[in-house]
C-alpha positions as MATLAB code, in Angstrom:
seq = 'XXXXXXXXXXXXXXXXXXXXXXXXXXXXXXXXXXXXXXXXXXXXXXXXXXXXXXXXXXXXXXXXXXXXXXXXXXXXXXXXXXXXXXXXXXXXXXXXXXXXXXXXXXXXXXXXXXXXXXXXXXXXXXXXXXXXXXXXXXXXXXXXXXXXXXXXXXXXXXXXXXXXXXXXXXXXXXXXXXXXXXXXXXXXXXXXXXXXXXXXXXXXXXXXXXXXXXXXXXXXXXXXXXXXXXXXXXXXXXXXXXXXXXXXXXXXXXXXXXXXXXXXXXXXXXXXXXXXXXXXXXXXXXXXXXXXXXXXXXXXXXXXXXXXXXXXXXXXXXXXXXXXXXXXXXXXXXXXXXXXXXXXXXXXXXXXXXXXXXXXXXXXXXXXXXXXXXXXXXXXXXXXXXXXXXXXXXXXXXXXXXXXXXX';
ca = [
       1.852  -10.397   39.025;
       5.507   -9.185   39.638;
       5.808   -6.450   37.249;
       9.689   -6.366   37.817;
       9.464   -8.996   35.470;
       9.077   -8.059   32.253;
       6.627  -10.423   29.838;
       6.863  -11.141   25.859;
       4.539   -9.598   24.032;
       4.902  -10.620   20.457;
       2.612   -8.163   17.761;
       2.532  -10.103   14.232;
       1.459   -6.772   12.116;
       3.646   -3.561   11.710;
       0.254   -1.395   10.461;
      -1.987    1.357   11.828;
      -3.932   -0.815   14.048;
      -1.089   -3.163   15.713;
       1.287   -0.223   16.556;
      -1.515    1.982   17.595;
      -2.359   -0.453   20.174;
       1.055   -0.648   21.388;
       0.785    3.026   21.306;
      -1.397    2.910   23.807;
       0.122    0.409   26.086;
       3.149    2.346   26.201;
       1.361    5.597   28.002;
      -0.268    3.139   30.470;
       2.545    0.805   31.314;
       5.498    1.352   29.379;
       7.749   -0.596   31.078;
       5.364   -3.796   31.284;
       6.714   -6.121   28.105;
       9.242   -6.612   26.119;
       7.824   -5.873   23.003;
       8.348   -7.780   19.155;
       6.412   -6.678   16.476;
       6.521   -8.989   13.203;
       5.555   -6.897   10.023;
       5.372   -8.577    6.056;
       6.007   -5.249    4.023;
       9.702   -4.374    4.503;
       9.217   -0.780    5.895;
       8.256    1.039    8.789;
       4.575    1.380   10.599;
       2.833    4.238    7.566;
      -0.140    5.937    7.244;
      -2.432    3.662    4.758;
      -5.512    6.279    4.642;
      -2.763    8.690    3.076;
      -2.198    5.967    0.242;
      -4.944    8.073   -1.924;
      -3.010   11.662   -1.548;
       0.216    9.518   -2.133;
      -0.751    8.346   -5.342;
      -2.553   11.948   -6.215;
       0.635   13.371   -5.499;
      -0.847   15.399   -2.927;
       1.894   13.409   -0.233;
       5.278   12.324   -0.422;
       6.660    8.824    1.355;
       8.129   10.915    4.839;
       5.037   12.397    5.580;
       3.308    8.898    5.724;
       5.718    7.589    7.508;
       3.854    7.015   11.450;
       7.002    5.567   13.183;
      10.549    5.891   12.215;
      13.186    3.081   13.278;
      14.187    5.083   15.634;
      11.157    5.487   17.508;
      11.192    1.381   17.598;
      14.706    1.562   19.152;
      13.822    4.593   21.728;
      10.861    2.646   22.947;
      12.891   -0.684   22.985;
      10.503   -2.555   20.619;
      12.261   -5.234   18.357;
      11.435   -4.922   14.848;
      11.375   -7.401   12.229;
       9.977   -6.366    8.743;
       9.789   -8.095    5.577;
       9.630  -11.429    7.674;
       6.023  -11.862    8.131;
       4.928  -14.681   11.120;
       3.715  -18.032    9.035;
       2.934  -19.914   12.427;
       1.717  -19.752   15.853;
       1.815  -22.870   18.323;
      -0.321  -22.182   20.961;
       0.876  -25.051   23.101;
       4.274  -23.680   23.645;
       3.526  -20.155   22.935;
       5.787  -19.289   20.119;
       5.625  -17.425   16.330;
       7.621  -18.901   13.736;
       8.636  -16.016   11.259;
       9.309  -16.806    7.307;
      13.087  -16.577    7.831;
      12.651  -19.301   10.859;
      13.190  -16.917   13.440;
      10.779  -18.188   16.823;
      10.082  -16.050   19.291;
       8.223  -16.946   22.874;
       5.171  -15.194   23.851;
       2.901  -14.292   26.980;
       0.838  -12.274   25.280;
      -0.299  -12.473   21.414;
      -1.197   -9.615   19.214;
      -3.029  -10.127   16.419;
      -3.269   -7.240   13.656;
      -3.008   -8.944   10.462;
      -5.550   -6.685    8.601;
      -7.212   -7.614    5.208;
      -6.345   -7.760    1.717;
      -8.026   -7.038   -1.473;
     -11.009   -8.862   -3.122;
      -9.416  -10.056   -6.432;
     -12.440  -10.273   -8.851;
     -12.241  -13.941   -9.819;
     -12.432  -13.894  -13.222;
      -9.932  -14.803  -16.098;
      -7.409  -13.274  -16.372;
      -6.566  -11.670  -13.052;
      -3.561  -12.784  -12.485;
      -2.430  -10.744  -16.062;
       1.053   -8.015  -15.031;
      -0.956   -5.066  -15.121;
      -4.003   -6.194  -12.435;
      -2.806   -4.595   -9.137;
      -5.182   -3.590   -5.530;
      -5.071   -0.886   -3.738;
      -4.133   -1.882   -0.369;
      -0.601   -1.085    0.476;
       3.071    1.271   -0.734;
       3.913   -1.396   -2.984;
       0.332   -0.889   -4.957;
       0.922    2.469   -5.434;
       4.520    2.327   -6.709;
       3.201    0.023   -9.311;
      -0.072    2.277  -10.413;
       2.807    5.333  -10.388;
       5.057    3.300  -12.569;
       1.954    2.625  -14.989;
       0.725    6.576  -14.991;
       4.395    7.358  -16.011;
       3.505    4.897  -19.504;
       0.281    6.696  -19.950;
      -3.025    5.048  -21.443;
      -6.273    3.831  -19.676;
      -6.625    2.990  -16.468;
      -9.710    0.703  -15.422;
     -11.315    0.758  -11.548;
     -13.157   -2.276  -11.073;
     -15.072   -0.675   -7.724;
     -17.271    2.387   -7.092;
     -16.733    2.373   -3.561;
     -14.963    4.886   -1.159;
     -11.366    3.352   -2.152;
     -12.004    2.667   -6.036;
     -13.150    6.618   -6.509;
      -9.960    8.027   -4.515;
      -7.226    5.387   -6.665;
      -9.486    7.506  -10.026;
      -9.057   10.492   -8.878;
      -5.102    9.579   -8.227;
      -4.595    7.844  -11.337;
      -6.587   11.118  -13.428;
      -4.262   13.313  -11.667;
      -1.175   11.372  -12.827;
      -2.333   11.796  -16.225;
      -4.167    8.521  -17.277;
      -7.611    8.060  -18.718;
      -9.606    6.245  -16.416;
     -12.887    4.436  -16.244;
     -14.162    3.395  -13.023;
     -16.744    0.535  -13.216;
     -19.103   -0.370  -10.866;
     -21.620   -3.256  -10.210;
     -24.540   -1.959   -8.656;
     -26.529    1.512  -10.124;
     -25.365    3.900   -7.655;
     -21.711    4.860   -6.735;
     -20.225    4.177   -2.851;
     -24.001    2.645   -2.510;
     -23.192    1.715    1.101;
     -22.372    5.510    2.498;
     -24.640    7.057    0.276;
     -28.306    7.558   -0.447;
     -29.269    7.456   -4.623;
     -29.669   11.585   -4.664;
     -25.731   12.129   -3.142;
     -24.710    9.225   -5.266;
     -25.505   10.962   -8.807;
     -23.961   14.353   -7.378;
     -20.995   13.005   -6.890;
     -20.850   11.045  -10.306;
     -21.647   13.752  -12.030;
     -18.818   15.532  -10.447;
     -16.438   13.239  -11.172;
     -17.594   12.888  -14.835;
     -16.788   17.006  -15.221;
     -13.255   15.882  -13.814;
     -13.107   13.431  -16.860;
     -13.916   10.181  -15.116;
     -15.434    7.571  -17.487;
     -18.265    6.087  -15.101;
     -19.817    3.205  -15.884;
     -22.911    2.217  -13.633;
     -24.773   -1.586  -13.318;
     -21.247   -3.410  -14.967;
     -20.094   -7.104  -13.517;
     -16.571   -7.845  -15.252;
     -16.643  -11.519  -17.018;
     -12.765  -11.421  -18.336;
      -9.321   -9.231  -17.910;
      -8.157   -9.697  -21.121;
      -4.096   -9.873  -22.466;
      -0.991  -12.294  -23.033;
       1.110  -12.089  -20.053;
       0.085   -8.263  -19.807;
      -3.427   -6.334  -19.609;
      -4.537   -5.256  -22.868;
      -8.537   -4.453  -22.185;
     -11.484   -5.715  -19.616;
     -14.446   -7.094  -20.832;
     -17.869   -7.534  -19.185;
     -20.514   -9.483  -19.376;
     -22.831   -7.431  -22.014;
     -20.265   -7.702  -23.851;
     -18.789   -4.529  -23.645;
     -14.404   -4.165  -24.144;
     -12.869   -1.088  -22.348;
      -8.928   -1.109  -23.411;
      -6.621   -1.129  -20.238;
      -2.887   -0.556  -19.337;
      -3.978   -1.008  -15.789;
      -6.655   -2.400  -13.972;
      -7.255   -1.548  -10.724;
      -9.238   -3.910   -8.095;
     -10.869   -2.026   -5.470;
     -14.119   -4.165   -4.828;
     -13.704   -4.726   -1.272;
     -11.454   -6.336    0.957;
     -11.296   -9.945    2.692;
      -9.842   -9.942    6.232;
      -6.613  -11.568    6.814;
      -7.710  -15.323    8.812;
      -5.407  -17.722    7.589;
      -3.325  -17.726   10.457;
      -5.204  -17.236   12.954;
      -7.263  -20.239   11.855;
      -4.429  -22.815   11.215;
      -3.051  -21.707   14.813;
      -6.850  -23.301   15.957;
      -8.108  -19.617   16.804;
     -12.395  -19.262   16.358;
     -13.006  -17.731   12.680;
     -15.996  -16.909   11.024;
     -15.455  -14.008    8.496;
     -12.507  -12.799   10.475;
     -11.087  -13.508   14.168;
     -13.873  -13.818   16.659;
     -13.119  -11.295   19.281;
     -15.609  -10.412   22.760;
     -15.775   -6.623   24.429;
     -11.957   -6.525   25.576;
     -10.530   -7.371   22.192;
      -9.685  -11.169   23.587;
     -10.054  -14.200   20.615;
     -11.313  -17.758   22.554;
      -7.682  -17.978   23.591;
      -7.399  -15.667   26.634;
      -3.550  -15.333   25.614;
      -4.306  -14.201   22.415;
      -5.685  -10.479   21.549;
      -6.724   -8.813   17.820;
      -7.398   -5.505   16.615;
      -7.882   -4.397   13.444;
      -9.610   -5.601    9.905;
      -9.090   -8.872   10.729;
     -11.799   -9.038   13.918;
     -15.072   -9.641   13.691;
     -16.934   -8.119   17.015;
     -20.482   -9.028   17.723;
     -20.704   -9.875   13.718;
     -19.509   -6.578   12.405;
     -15.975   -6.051   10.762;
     -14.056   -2.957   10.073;
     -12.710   -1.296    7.703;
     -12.581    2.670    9.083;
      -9.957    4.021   11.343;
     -12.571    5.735   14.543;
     -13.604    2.156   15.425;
      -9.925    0.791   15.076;
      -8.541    3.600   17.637;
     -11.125    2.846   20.148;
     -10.104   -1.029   19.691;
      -6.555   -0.096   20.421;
      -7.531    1.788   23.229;
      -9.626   -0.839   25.115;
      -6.890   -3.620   23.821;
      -3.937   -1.655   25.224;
      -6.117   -1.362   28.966;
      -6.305   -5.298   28.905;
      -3.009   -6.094   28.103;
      -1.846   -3.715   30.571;
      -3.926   -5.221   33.080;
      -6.372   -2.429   33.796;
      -9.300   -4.615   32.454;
     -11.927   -1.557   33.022;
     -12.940   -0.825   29.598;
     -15.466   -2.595   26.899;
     -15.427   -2.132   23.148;
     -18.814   -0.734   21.886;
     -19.229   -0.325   18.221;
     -20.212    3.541   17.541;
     -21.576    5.182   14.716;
     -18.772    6.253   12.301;
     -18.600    8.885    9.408;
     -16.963    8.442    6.080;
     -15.136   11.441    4.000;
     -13.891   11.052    0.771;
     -10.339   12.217   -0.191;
     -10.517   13.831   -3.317;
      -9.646   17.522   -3.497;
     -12.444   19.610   -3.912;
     -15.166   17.246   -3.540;
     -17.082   17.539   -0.213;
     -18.709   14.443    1.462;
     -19.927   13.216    4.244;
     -22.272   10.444    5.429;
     -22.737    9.191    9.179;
     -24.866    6.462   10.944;
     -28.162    4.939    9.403;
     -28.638    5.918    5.939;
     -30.855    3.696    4.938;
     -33.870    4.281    7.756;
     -35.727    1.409    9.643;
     -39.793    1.100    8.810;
     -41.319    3.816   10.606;
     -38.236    6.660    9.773;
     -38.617    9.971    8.542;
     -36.610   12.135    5.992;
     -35.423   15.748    6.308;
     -34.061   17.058    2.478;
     -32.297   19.787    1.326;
     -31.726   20.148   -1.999;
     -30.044   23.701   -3.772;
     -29.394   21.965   -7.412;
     -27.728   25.589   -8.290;
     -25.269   25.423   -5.377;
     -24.305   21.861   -5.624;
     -25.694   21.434   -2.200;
     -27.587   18.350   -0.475;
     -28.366   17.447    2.973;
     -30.448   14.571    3.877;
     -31.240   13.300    7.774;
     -32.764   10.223    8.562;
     -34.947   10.704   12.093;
     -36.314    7.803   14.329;
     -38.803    9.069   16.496;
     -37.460   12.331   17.872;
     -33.700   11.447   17.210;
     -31.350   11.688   14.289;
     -30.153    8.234   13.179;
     -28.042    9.304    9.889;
     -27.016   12.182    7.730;
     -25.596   12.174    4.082;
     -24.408   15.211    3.713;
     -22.990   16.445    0.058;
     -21.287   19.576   -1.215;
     -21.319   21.377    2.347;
     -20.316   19.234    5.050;
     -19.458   21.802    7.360;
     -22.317   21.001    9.562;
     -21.335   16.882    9.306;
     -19.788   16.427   13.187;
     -22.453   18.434   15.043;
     -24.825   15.667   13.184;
     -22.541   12.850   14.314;
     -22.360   14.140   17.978;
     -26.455   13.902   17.812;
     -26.613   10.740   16.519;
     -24.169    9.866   19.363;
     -25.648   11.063   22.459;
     -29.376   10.094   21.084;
     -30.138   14.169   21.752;
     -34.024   14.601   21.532;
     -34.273   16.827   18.573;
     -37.879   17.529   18.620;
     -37.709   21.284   19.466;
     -35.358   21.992   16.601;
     -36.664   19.828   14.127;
     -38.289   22.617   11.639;
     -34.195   24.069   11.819;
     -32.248   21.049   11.871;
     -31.241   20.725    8.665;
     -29.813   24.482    8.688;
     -27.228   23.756   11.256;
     -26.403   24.530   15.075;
     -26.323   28.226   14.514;
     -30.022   28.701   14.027;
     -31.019   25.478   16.244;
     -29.162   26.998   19.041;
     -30.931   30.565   18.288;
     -34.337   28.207   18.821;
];
C-alpha cells in the first residue's frame, strides 16, 4: 500500500463511539485518510453519559462538549452535521447525505448507535412523550420542568432512574413506572433492588413496581398515562426510557448482514471487508452494547484495523455499571445472577445502608452487586477479570483487599 496516498475514510456518526475510533486512528497513523464524518444532530461530537448530570443540573452544555470544531479543523477531518447519511452504494463506494451531498469511500465507518424503545401503545406519539437519548431530549424535559406538574418514567432501568432523579431535581413530581417487580432488574439482585427504591422513595420518587402501560392519554398533548389495571397517573411529561433498539436501517438497505444490529467478527469488520462498525449498533458474537468500557475497547481494536496493524481481536469483558445520581452509591459487575452450582457471599448492615453480595464459581468470583459502599467495587472487577483463585481469602473477601492482603 503506498501510504503517500492518502485514502477516504467516510464515518456516518458524529457520537462517542465513531469519533473515539477515529481517536484512535489518529495516534497510530494520523496521516493515513482523509477523514469525513457524517453526524444527524446539528452539533459537535458530546458526552451522552453526561446527559443525566445535564438535565440534574449538575453540568452545563461546554463541559459535555468532547470535540470542538476546531479540533475537526486541526486534525483535518471534514464535518458535516445535521445532514445525516440516508444511503450507502456499496458497488461504487459512496454515502449519499440528506442534503444530496455524495462522498467516495475506501473505508466505511459505521457508528450509527441506537434509539429509544417507544412503548407502542396509544397515544405515543401525544407532544409531551419524549426519550432520553440525546441534547435535544433534554432541552425538551428542561422546557417541561420549567411548567411544573408530573412527570411519568415509563422504565426502571439504569437510564429511566437517572432522567427521575433529573426531572425531581428540576422541581417536578415524578413517578417512575416499571414492568417487572424489581428496579434495574438486569444489574441488580432483588435485596440491592429494594435498597435503592427505598432510597429513591425518601427522595420523593413515586415508584410503582409490576406496571405495563396500555394508553398515553391527551388531545394533541399528554394529559395522564394509564395502565392496564386500570390505574390513571396524571402527566405533563412522559418519559420513555424502556430500552433502546440499535440503529440497522441503513446498514440493512445498503445489503450489510443484520440480525438485531450489524453483524460484526473480532476486528470490528461487517461481511463487507470495506465496511467497519462500532458502537450500539453491532452485534458481536450475539451480544450488543449499550456501556461505554466495551465501546472503547471496540474503538481501539477498530482503529488498529483500519490503520492496517491488524494485531488485535475484540473480546467481550466483564463490565460494571454505576448509577449517576448524587448520593446514591452503586455498583454491580459480571454474573449476578449465578450458574447451577454457584455460591453466595452476603453482607448485609440494614443500619448502615450497606450491602455486598459476591457470586463465586468454584474458587473464583464471577459477580458482585455492591450497594451503599462501593469503594471496594474495582478490586472485585479486577478478580473477576484475571479469574484470581480466591480460595485462601474467601472467609475475608467480602471485607475488602485490606484484610485479604493482611491474609
Amino acid at each position: 500500500m503506498d501510504r503517500s496516498i492518502k485514502q477516504k475514510l467516510v464515518v456516518v456518526g458524529n457520537g462517542m463511539a465513531g469519533m473515539r475510533t477515529v481517536e484512535e486512528l489518529l495516534k497510530l497513523e494520523p496521516g493515513m485518510y482523509d477523514i469525513t464524518v457524517f453526524g444527524a444532530e446539528p452539533r459537535v461530537n458530546y458526552n451522552r453519559i453526561l446527559l443525566s448530570p445535564l438535565l440534574s443540573g449538575e453540568k452545563t452544555r461546554d463541559e459535555i462538549v468532547l470535540h470542538t470544531r476546531s479540533w475537526y479543523e486541526e486534525h483535518g477531518i471534514t464535518l458535516h452535521t445535521g445532514d445525516p447519511v440516508v444511503a450507502i452504494d456499496r458497488q461504487r463506494r459512496t454515502v449519499g447525505a440528506r442534503s444530496g451531498l455524495e462522498v467516495n469511500y475506501d473505508r466505511l465507518l459505521l457508528a450509527t448507535g441506537s434509539s429509544p424503545f417507544i412503548v407502542p401503545v396509544p397515544g405515543s406519539k401525544l407532544d409531551g412523550v419524549v426519550g432520553f437519548r440525546d441534547l435535544d431530549d433534554v432541552d425538551l424535559m428542561l422546557a417541561a420542568a420549567k411548567r411544573g406538574g408530573h412527570a411519568v418514567v415509563i422504565g426502571g432501568g439504569l437510564l429511566g432512574l437517572e432522567a427521575a432523579n433529573g426531572l425531581l431535581r428540576q422541581g417536578m413530581e415524578v413517578t417512575v413506572v416499571h414492568l417487572t417487580d424489581s428496579l434495574m432488574n438486569q444489574q441488580l439482585d432483588p435485596s440491592a433492588a429494594l435498597l435503592l427504591k427505598g432510597a429513591l422513595e425518601k427522595r420523593g420518587l413515586r415508584i410503582l413496581m409490576s406496571r405495563q402501560t396500555e394508553a398515553i392519554l391527551g388531545e394533541g398533548r399528554v394529559t395522564a398515562v394509564r395502565f392496564t389495571d386500570g390505574l390513571e397517573v396524571p402527566a405533563d411529561l412522559v418519559v420513555m426510557a424502556a430500552g433502546v433498539r440499535p440503529n440497522v436501517a441503513l446498514a440493512r438497505e445498503a445489503g450489510l448482514h443484520c440480525e438485531r444490529a450489524i453483524v460484526v467478527d473480532d476486528t470490528l469488520q461487517t461481511y463487507d471487508p470495506r465496511v467497519y462498525a462500532v458502537g450500539e449498533c453491532i452485534q458481536h458474537r450475539k451480544a450488543t452494547f449499550g456501556l461505554v468500557a466495551p465501546i472503547w475497547d471496540q474503538a481501539r481494536v477498530c482503529a488498529a484495523h483500519l490503520a492496517g496493524l491488524g494485531h488485535r481481536r475484540y473480546v467481550q469483558q466483564a463490565t460494571a455499571t454505576k448509577l449517576k445520581v448524587t448520593g446514591i452509591d452503586l455498583y454491580s459487575v459480571g454474573d449476578i445472577v449465578g450458574l447451577a452450582g454457584s455460591e453466595d457471599l452476603v453482607l448485609r448492615d440494614r443500619h448502615a445502608g450497606v450491602y455486598k453480595r459476591l457470586v463465586l464459581a468454584g474458587n473464583r468470583v464471577t459477580g458482585a452487586v455492591l450497594y451503599g459502599d462501593v469503594a471496594d467495587g474495582p478490586w472485585y472487577f479486577d478478580l473477576i477479570q484475571t479469574r484470581a483463585d480466591i480460595s485462601s481469602i474467601r472467609d475475608r473477601l467480602l471485607f475488602g483487599p485490606a484484610l485479604c492482603e493482611a491474609a
